[in-house]
VOGU-3710 file (C-alpha; in Angstrom, 3 decimals, decimal comma):
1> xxxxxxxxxx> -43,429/-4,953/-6,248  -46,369/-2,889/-4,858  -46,365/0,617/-4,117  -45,759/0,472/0,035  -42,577/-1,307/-0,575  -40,949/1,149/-3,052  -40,525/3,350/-0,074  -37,143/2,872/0,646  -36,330/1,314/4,450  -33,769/3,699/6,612
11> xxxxxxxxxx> -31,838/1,004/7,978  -31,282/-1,649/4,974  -30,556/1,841/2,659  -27,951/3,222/5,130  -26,397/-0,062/5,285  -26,156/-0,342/1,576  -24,384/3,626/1,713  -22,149/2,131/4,265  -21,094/-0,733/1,733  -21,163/1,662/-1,241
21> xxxxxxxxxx> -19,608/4,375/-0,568  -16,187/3,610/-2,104  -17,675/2,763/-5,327  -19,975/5,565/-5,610  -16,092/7,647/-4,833  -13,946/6,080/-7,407  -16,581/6,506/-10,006  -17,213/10,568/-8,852  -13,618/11,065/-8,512  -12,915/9,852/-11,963
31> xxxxxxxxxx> -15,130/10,948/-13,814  -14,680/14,577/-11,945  -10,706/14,136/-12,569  -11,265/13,364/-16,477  -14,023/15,919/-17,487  -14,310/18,728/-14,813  -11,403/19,011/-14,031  -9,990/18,955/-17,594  -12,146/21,363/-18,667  -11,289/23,739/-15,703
41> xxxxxxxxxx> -7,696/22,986/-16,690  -8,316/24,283/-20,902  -9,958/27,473/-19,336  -7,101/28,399/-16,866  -4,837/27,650/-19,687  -7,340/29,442/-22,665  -7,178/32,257/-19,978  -2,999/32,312/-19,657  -2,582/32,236/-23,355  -4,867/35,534/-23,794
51> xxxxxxxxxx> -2,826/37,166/-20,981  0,362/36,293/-22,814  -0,708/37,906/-25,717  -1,973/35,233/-28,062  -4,679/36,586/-30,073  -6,355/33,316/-31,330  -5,692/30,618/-28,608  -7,246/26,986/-29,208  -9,418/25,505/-26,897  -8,733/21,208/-26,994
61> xxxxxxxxxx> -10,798/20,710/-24,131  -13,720/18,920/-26,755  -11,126/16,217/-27,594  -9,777/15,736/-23,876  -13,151/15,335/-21,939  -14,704/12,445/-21,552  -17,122/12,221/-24,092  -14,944/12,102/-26,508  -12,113/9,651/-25,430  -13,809/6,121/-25,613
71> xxxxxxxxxx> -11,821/3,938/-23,617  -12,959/5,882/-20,491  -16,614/3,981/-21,581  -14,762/0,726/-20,973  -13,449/2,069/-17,797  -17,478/3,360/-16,797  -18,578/-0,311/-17,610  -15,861/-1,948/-15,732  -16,145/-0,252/-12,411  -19,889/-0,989/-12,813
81> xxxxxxxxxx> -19,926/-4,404/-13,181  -17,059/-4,778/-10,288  -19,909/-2,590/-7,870  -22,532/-4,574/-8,954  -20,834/-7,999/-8,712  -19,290/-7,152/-5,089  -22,679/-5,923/-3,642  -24,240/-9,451/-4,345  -20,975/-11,409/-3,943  -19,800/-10,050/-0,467
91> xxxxxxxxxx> -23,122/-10,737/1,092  -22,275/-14,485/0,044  -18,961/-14,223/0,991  -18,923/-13,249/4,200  -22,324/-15,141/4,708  -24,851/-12,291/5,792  -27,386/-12,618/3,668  -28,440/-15,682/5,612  -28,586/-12,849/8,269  -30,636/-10,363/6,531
101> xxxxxxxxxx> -33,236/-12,732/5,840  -33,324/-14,081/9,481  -34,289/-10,305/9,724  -37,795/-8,774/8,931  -36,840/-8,285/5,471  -37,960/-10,097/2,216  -35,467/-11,392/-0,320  -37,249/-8,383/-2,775  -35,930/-5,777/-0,116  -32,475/-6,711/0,069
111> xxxxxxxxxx> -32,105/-6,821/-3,388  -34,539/-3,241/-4,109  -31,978/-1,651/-2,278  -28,910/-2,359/-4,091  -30,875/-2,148/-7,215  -31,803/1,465/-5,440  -28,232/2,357/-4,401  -26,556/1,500/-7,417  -28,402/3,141/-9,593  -28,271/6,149/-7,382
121> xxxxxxxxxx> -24,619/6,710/-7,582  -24,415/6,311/-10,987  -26,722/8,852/-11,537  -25,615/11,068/-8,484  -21,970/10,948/-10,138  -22,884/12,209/-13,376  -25,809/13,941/-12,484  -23,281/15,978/-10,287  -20,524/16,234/-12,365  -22,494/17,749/-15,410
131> xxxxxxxxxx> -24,227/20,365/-13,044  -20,203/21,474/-12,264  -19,559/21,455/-16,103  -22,219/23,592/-17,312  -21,296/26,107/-14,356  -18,022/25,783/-15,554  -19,609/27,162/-19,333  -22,155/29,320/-17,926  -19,141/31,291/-15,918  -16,893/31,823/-18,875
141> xxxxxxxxxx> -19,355/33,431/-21,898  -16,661/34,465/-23,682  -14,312/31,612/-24,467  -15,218/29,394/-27,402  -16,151/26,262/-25,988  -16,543/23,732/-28,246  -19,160/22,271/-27,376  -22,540/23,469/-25,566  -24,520/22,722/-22,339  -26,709/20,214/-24,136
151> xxxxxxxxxx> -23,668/17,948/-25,232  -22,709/17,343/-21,508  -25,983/16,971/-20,303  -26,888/14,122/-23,271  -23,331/12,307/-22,297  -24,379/11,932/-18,909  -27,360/11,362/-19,234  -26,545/8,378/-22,160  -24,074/6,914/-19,542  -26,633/7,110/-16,826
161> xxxxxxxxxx> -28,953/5,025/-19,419  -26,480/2,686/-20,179  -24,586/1,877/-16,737  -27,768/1,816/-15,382  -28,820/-1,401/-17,615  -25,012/-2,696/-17,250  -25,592/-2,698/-13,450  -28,860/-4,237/-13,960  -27,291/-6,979/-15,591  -24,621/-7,643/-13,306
171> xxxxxxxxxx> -27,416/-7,944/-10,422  -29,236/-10,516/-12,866  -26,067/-12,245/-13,437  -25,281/-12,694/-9,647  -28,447/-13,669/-8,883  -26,957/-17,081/-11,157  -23,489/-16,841/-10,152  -22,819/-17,922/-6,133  -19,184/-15,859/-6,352  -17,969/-12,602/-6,809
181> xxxxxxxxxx> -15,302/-13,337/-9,187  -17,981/-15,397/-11,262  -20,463/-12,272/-11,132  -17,862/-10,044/-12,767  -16,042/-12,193/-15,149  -19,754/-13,488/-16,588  -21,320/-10,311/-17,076  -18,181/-9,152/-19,122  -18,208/-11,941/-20,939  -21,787/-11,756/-21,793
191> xxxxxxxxxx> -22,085/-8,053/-21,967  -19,590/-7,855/-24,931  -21,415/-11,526/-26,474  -23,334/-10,263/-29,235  -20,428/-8,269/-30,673  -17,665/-11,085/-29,684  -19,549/-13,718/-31,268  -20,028/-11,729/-34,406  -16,571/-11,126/-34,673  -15,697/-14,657/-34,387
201> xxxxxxxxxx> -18,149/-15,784/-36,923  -16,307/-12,943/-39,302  -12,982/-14,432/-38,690  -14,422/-18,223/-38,981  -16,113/-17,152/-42,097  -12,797/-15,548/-43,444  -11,196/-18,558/-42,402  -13,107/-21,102/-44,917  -12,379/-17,712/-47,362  -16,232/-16,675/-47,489
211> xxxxxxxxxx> -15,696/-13,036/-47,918  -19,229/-11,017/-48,710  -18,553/-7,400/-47,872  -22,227/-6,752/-46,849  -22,890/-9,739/-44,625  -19,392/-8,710/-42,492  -20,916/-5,210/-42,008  -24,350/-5,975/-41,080  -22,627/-8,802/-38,762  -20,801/-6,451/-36,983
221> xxxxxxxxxx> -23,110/-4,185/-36,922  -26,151/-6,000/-35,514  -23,460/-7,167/-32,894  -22,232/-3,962/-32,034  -25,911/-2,792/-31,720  -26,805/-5,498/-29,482  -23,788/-4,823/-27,081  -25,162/-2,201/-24,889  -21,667/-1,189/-23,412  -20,505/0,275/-27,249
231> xxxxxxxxxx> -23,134/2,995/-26,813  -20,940/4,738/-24,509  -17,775/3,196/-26,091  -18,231/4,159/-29,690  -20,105/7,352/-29,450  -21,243/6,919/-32,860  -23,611/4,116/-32,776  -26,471/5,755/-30,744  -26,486/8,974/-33,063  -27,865/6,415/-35,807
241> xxxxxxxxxx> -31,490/5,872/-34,034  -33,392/8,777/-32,656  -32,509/9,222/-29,002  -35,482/9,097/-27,400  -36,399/5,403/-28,786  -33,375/4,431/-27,718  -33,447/5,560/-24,438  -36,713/4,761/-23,508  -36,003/0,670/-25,174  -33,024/0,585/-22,455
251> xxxxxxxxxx> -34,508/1,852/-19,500  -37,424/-0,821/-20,206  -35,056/-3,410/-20,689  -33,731/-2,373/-17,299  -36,684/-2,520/-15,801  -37,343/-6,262/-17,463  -34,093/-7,006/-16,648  -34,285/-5,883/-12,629  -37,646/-7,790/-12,718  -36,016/-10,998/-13,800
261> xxxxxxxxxx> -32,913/-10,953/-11,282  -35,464/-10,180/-8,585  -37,940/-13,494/-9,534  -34,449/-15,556/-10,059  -32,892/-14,135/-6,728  -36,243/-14,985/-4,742  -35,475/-18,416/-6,261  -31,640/-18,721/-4,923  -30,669/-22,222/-3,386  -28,456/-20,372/-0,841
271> xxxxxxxxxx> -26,729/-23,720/-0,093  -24,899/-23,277/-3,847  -23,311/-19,778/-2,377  -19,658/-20,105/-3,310  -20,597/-22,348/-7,339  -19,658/-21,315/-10,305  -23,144/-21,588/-11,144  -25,980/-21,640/-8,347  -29,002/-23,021/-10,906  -28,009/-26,837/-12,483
281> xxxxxxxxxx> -30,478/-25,934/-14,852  -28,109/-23,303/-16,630  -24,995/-25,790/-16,816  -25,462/-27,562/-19,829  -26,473/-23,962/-21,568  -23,538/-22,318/-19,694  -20,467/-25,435/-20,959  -22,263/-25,787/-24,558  -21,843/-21,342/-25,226  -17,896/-21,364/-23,805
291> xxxxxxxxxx> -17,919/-24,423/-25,776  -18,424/-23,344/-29,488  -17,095/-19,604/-28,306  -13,588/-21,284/-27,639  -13,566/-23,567/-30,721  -14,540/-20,471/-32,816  -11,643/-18,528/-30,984  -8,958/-21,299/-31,279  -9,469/-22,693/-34,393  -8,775/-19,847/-36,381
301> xxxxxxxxxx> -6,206/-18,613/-34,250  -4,467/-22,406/-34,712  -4,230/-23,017/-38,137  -4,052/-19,044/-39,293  -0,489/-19,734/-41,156  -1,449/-23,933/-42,081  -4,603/-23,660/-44,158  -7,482/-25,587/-43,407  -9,141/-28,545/-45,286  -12,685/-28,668/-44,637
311> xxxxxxxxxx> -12,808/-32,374/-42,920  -9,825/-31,329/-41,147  -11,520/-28,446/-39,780  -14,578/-30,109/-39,050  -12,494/-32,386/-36,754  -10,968/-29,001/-35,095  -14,035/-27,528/-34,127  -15,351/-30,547/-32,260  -12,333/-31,162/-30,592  -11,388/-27,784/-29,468
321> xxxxxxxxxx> -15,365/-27,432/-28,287  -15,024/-30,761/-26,757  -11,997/-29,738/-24,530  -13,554/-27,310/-23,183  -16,891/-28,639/-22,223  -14,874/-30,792/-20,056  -12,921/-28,044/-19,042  -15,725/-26,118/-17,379  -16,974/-29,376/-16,553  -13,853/-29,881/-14,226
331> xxxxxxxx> -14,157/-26,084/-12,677  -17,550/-26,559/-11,704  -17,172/-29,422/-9,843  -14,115/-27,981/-8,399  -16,312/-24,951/-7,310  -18,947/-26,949/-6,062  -16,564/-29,472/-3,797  -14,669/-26,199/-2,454
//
């Protein structure tokens, strides 16, 4: 993209706001609700105990907020994906983007400025939200805290690093994806891959009772460092690398990653709007991965309590995998009749 076209255009931004806007609340209101207001919530209470008399009253408010409660991670990612799938989906849905490009604008504007807008309320909502916090600290000097105004700055900040590549993903998977519902359920499904996969090659390899304590670990943990999503989720994983390499390798994978949805987007048949899949070229990659992921899933799951033989299990694997390459097969062609 060159530099006059980084300037963002009045009327295709405000439309985007328009569009946005209940995202860009839910995720503010939320994240507000679950670390703001929680922590506004200890004080008042730190504050009543004092009055009552208590002379050593215990602030909880580090376990309650949202850096330390995990699952709210898998709620961040969620709500991300959902934005970023319904931006690109709705446009196909309700058929405007043949619109927009009957307009003076390029298929690398349209898709700037949800790249643009999305990334702007995720970092508006923290960005926000941590500026209320560390007033919140600042104003109360006395109270033992526990934790400073660096911690809440460096968790919003690592979940403005990581939604930001999470949403950049989602854009890259709709630009392959001709639904909404495909957008989202895709970029879950590949977002959490690396450490589903690994898992399932644990339990596979547990299965044919191959048990090496040191392969499982570095399994999972290659596949837990590969699924971007866990750096928010298990707060743990990112304080192994230095911060700043980390950072700085996601935010250029973002980049790569916007750059690719934007040369595959430009590239859209927009007569596939409404498939499964909107490149034929991905299909055979796309059955063959759900494929082995299923026989890896149902095979162990099957014959957890029967044993397996190995020639018996051979025959398991290709028959579960074969199911469901004509599975997909079928919904595809379903999709692209509809």
């Amino acid at each position: 993209m060159n530099s006059p076209t980084l300037l963002p255009n009045k009327t295709l931004l405000w439309k985007e706001c328009r569009n946005g806007w209940v995202f860009f609340s839910l995720l503010f209101v939320y994240i507000t609700f679950v670390s703001s207001y929680t922590m506004l919530t200890e004080l008042s209470r730190y504050k009543s105990a004092l009055a009552d008399g208590w002379i050593y009253p215990i602030m909880v408010t580090g376990d309650l907020l949202a850096f330390h409660r995990p699952e709210l991670g898998l709620f961040f990612t969620l709500l991300v994906v959902v934005m970023a799938a319904v931006m690109i989906g709705q446009e196909r849905d309700q058929g405007t983007f043949g619109l927009l490009l009957a307009m003076p604008y390029s298929r690398r504007e349209v898709l700037y400025h949800k790249f643009l807008l999305g990334l702007g309320i995720i970092v508006v909502a923290f960005g926000v939200n941590a500026l209320v916090m560390s007033g919140l600290y600042w104003g109360h000097p006395g109270v033992p805290i526990p934790f400073e105004v660096a911690d809440i700055w460096a968790w919003a900040l690592r979940n403005m690093v990581v939604l930001a590549f999470v949403f950049a993903f989602t854009v890259l998977i709709s630009t392959l994806s001709g639904t909404s519902v495909g957008n989202g359920i895709l970029s879950m499904i590949f977002l959490f891959f690396p450490i589903g996969v690994t898992g399932l090659i644990v339990a596979n390899l547990e299965l044919w009772q191959v048990h090496h304590y040191e392969i499982t670990e570095n399994l999972l943990h290659i596949g837990t460092l590969l699924t971007v999503p866990s750096y928010i989720i298990d707060r743990n994983i990112i304080h192994s690398y230095p911060l700043a390499y980390m950072y700085t390798v996601l935010i250029l994978i973002t980049l790569g990653t916007y750059q690719l949805a934007q040369y595959l987007f430009a590239r859209n048949p927009m007569e596939h709007n409404g498939e499964v899949l909107m490149f034929s070229g991905f299909e055979w990659f796309f059955k063959l991965g759900v494929a082995v992921c299923f026989a890896l899933l149902v095979v162990p799951i099957g014959t957890y309590r029967s044993g397996l033989e190995p020639a018996v299990g051979v025959i398991y694997y290709l028959v579960a995998g074969g199911i469901f390459w004509v599975l997909v097969t079928l919904l595809i062609k379903w999709r692209r009749k509809a």
